[in-house]
N, CA and C atoms as a LAMMPS dump frame, in Angstrom:
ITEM: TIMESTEP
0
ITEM: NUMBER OF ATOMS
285
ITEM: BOX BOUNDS ff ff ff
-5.0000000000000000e+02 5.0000000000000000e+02
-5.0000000000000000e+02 5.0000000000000000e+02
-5.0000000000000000e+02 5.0000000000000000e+02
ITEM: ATOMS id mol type element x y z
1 1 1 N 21.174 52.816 137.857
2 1 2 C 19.942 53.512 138.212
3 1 3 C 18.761 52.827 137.537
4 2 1 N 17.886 52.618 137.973
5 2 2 C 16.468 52.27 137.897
6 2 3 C 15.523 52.919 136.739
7 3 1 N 14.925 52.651 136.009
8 3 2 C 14.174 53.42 134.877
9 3 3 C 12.776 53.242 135.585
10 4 1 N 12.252 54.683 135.862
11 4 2 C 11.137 54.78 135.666
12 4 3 C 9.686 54.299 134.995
13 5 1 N 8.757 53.829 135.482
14 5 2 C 7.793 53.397 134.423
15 5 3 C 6.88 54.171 133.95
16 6 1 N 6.899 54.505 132.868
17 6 2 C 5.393 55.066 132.534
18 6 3 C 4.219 54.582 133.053
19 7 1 N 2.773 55.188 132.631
20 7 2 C 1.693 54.403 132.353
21 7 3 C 1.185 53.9 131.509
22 8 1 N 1.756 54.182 130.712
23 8 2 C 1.424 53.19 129.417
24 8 3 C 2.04 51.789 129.479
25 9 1 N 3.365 52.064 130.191
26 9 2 C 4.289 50.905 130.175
27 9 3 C 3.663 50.354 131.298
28 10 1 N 3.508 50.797 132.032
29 10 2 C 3.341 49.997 133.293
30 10 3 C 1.368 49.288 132.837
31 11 1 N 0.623 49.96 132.113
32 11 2 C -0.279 49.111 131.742
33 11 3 C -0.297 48.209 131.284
34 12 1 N 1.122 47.867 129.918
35 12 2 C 1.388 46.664 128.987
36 12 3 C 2.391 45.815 130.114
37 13 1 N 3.251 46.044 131.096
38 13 2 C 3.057 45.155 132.028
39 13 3 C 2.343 44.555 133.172
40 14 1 N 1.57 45.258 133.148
41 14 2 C 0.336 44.159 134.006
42 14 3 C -0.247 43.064 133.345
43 15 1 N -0.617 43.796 131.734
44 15 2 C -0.937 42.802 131.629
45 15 3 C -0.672 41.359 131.199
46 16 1 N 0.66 41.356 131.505
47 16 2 C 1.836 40.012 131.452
48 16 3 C 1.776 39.576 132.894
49 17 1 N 1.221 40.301 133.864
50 17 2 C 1.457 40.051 135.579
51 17 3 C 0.291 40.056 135.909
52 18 1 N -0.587 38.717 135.981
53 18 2 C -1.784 38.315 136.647
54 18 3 C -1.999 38.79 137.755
55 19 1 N -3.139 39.304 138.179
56 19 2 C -3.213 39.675 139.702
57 19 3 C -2.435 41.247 139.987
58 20 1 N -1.167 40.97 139.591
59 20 2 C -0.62 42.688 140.133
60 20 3 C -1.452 43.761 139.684
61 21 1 N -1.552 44.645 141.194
62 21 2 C -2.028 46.343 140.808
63 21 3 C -1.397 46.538 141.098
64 22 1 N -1.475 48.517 141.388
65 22 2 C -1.15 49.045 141.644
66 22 3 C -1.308 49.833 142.728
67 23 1 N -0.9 49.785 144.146
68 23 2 C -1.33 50.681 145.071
69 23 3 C -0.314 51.251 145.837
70 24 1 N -1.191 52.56 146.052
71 24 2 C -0.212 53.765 146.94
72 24 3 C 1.407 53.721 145.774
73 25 1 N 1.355 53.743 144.416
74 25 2 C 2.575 53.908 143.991
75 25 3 C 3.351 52.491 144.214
76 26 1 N 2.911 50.984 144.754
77 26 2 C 3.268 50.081 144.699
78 26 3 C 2.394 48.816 143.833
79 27 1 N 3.564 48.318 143.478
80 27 2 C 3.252 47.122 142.771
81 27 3 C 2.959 45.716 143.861
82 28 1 N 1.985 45.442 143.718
83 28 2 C 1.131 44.784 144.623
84 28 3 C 0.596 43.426 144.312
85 29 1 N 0.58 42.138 144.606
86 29 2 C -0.17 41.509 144.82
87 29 3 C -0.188 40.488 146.092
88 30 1 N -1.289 40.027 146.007
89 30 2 C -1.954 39.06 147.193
90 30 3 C -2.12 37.712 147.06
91 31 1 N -1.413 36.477 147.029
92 31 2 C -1.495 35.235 146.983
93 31 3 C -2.253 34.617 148.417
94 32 1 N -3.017 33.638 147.916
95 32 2 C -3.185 32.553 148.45
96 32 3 C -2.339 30.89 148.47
97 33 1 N -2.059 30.76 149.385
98 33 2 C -0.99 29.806 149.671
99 33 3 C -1.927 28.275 149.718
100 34 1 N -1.507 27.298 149.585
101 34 2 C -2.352 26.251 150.083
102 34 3 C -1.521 25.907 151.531
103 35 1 N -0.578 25.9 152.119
104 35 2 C -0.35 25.476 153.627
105 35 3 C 0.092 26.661 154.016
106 36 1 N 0.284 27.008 155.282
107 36 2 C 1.632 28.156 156.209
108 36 3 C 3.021 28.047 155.396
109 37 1 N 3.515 26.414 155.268
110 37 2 C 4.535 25.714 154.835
111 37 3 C 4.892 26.446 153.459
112 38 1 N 3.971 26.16 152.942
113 38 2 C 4.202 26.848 151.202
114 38 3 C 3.952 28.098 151.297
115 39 1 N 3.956 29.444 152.179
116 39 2 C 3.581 30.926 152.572
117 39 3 C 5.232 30.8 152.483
118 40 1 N 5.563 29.909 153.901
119 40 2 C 7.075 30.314 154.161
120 40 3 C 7.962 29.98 153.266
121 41 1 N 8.268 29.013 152.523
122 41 2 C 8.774 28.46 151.392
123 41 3 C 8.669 29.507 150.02
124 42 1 N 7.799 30.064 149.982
125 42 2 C 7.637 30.898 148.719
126 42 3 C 8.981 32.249 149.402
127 43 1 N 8.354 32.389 150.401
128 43 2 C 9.367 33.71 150.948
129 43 3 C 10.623 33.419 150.933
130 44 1 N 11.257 32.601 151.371
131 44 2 C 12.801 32.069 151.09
132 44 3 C 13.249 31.842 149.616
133 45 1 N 12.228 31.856 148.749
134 45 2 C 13.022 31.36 147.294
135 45 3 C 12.591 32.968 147.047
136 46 1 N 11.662 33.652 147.549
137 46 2 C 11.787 35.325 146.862
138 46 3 C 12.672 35.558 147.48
139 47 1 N 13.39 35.54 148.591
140 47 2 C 14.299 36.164 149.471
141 47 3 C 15.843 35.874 148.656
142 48 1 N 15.858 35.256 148.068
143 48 2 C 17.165 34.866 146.865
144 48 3 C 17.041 35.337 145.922
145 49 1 N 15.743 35.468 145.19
146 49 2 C 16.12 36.58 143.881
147 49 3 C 15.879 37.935 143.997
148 50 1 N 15.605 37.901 145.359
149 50 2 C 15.366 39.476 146.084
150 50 3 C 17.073 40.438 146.238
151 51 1 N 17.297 39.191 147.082
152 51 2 C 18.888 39.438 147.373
153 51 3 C 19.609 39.077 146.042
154 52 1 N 19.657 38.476 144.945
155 52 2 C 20.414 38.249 143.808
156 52 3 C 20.084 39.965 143.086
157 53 1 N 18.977 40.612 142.971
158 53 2 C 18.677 41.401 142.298
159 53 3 C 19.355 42.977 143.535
160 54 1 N 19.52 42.801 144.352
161 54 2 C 19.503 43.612 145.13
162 54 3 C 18.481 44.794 145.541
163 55 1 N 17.006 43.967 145.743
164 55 2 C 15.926 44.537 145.438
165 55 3 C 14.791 43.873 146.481
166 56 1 N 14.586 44.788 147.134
167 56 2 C 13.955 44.139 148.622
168 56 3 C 12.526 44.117 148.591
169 57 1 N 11.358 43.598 148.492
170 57 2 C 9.932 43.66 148.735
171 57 3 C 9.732 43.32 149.907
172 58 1 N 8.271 44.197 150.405
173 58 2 C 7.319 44.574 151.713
174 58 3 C 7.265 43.195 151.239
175 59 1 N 7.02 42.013 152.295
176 59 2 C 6.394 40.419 152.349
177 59 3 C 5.313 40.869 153.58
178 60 1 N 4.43 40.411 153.493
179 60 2 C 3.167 40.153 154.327
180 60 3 C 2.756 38.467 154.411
181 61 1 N 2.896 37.919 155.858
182 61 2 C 2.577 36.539 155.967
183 61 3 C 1.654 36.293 156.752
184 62 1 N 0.652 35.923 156.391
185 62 2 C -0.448 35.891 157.787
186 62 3 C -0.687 34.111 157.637
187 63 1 N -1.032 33.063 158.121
188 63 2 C -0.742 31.763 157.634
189 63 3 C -1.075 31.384 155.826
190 64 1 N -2.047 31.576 155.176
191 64 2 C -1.508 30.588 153.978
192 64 3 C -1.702 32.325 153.307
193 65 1 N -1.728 33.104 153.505
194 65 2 C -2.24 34.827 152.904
195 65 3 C -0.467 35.581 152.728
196 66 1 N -0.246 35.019 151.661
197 66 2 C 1.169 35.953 151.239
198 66 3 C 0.854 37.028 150.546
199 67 1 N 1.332 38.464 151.077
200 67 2 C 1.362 39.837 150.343
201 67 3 C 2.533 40.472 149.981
202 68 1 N 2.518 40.743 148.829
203 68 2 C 3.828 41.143 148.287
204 68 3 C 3.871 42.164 147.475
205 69 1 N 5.091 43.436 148.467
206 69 2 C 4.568 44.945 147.508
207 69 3 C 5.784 45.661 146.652
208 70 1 N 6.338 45.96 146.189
209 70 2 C 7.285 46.362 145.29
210 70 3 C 7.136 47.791 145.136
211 71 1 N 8.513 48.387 145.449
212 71 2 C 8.245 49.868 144.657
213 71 3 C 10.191 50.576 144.966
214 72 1 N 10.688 51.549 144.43
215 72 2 C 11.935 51.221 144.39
216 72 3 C 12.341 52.903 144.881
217 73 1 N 12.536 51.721 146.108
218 73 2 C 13.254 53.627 147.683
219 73 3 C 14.155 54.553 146.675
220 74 1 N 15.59 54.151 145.635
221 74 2 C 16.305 54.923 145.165
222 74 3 C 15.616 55.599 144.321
223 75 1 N 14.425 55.406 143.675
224 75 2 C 13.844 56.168 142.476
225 75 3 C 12.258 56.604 143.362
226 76 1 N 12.404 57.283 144.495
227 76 2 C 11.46 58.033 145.148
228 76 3 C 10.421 57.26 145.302
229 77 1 N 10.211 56.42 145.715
230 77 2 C 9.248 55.12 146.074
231 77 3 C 8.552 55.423 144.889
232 78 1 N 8.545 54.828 143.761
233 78 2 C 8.269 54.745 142.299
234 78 3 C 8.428 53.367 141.664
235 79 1 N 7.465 52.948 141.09
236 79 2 C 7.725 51.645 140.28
237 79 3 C 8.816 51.807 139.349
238 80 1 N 9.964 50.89 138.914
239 80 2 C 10.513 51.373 138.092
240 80 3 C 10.418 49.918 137.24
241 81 1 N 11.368 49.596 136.576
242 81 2 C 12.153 47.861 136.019
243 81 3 C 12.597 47.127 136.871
244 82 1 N 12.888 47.593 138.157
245 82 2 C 13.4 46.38 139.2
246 82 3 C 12.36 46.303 139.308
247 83 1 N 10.946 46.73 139.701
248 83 2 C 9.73 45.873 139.97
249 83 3 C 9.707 44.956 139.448
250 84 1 N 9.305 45.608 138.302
251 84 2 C 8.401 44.436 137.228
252 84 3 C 9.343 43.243 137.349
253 85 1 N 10.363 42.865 137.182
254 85 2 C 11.648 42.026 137.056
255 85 3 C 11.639 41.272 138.239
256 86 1 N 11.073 41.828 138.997
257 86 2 C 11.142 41.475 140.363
258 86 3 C 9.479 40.408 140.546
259 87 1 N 8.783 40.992 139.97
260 87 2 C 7.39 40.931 140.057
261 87 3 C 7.236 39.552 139.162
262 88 1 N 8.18 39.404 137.986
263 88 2 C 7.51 38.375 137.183
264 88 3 C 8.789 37.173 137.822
265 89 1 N 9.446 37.471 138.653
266 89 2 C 10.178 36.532 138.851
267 89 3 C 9.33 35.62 140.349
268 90 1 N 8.408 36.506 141.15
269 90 2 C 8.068 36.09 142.478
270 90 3 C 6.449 35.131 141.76
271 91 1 N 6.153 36.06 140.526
272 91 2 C 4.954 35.296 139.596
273 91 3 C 5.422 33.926 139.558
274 92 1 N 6.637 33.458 138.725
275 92 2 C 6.834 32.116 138.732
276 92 3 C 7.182 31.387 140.216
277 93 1 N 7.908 32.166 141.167
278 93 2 C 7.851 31.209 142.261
279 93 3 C 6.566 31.348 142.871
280 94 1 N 5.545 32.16 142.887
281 94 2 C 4.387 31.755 143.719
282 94 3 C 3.412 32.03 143.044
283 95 1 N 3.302 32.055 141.709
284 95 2 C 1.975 32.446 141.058
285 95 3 C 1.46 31.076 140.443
């Protein structure tokens, strides 16, 4: 099971996670890509630690505009530790 985040906690991880907010109860951010190529490429290497973690994120691809939202269905669409985990892992592949 998934641990819940506070707000306190979830404040001292943002600020380790450039760019991520918080919206509608999701962990959120918005990259800029430099090609389509590197949009789609980022999504296939999240799509492996997505599936390694067993932990699925909303992807939004519009050509170089990648959106990526996090929030965790078993713990009542709630941020929990699979976010963040999730969040600083998609940071190094596309941040």
């Amino acid at each position: 099971m998934s641990h819940l985040i506070s707000d306190s906690e979830l404040e001292v991880a943002l600020s380790g996670l450039p760019g991520w907010i918080v919206e509608n109860n999701q962990l959120v951010k918005r990259f800029s890509m430099p090609s389509f190529r590197d949009s789609v490429a980022a999504i296939v290497r999240i799509s492996f630690e997505a599936e390694e973690s067993n932990h699925h994120p909303e992807i939004i691809n519009t050509y170089t505009s990648l959106e990526i939202r996090l929030t965790t269905s078993d713990a009542g669409d709630k941020i929990t530790d699979k976010d963040l985990k999730l969040a600083a892992k998609i940071e190094e592949i596309a941040g």
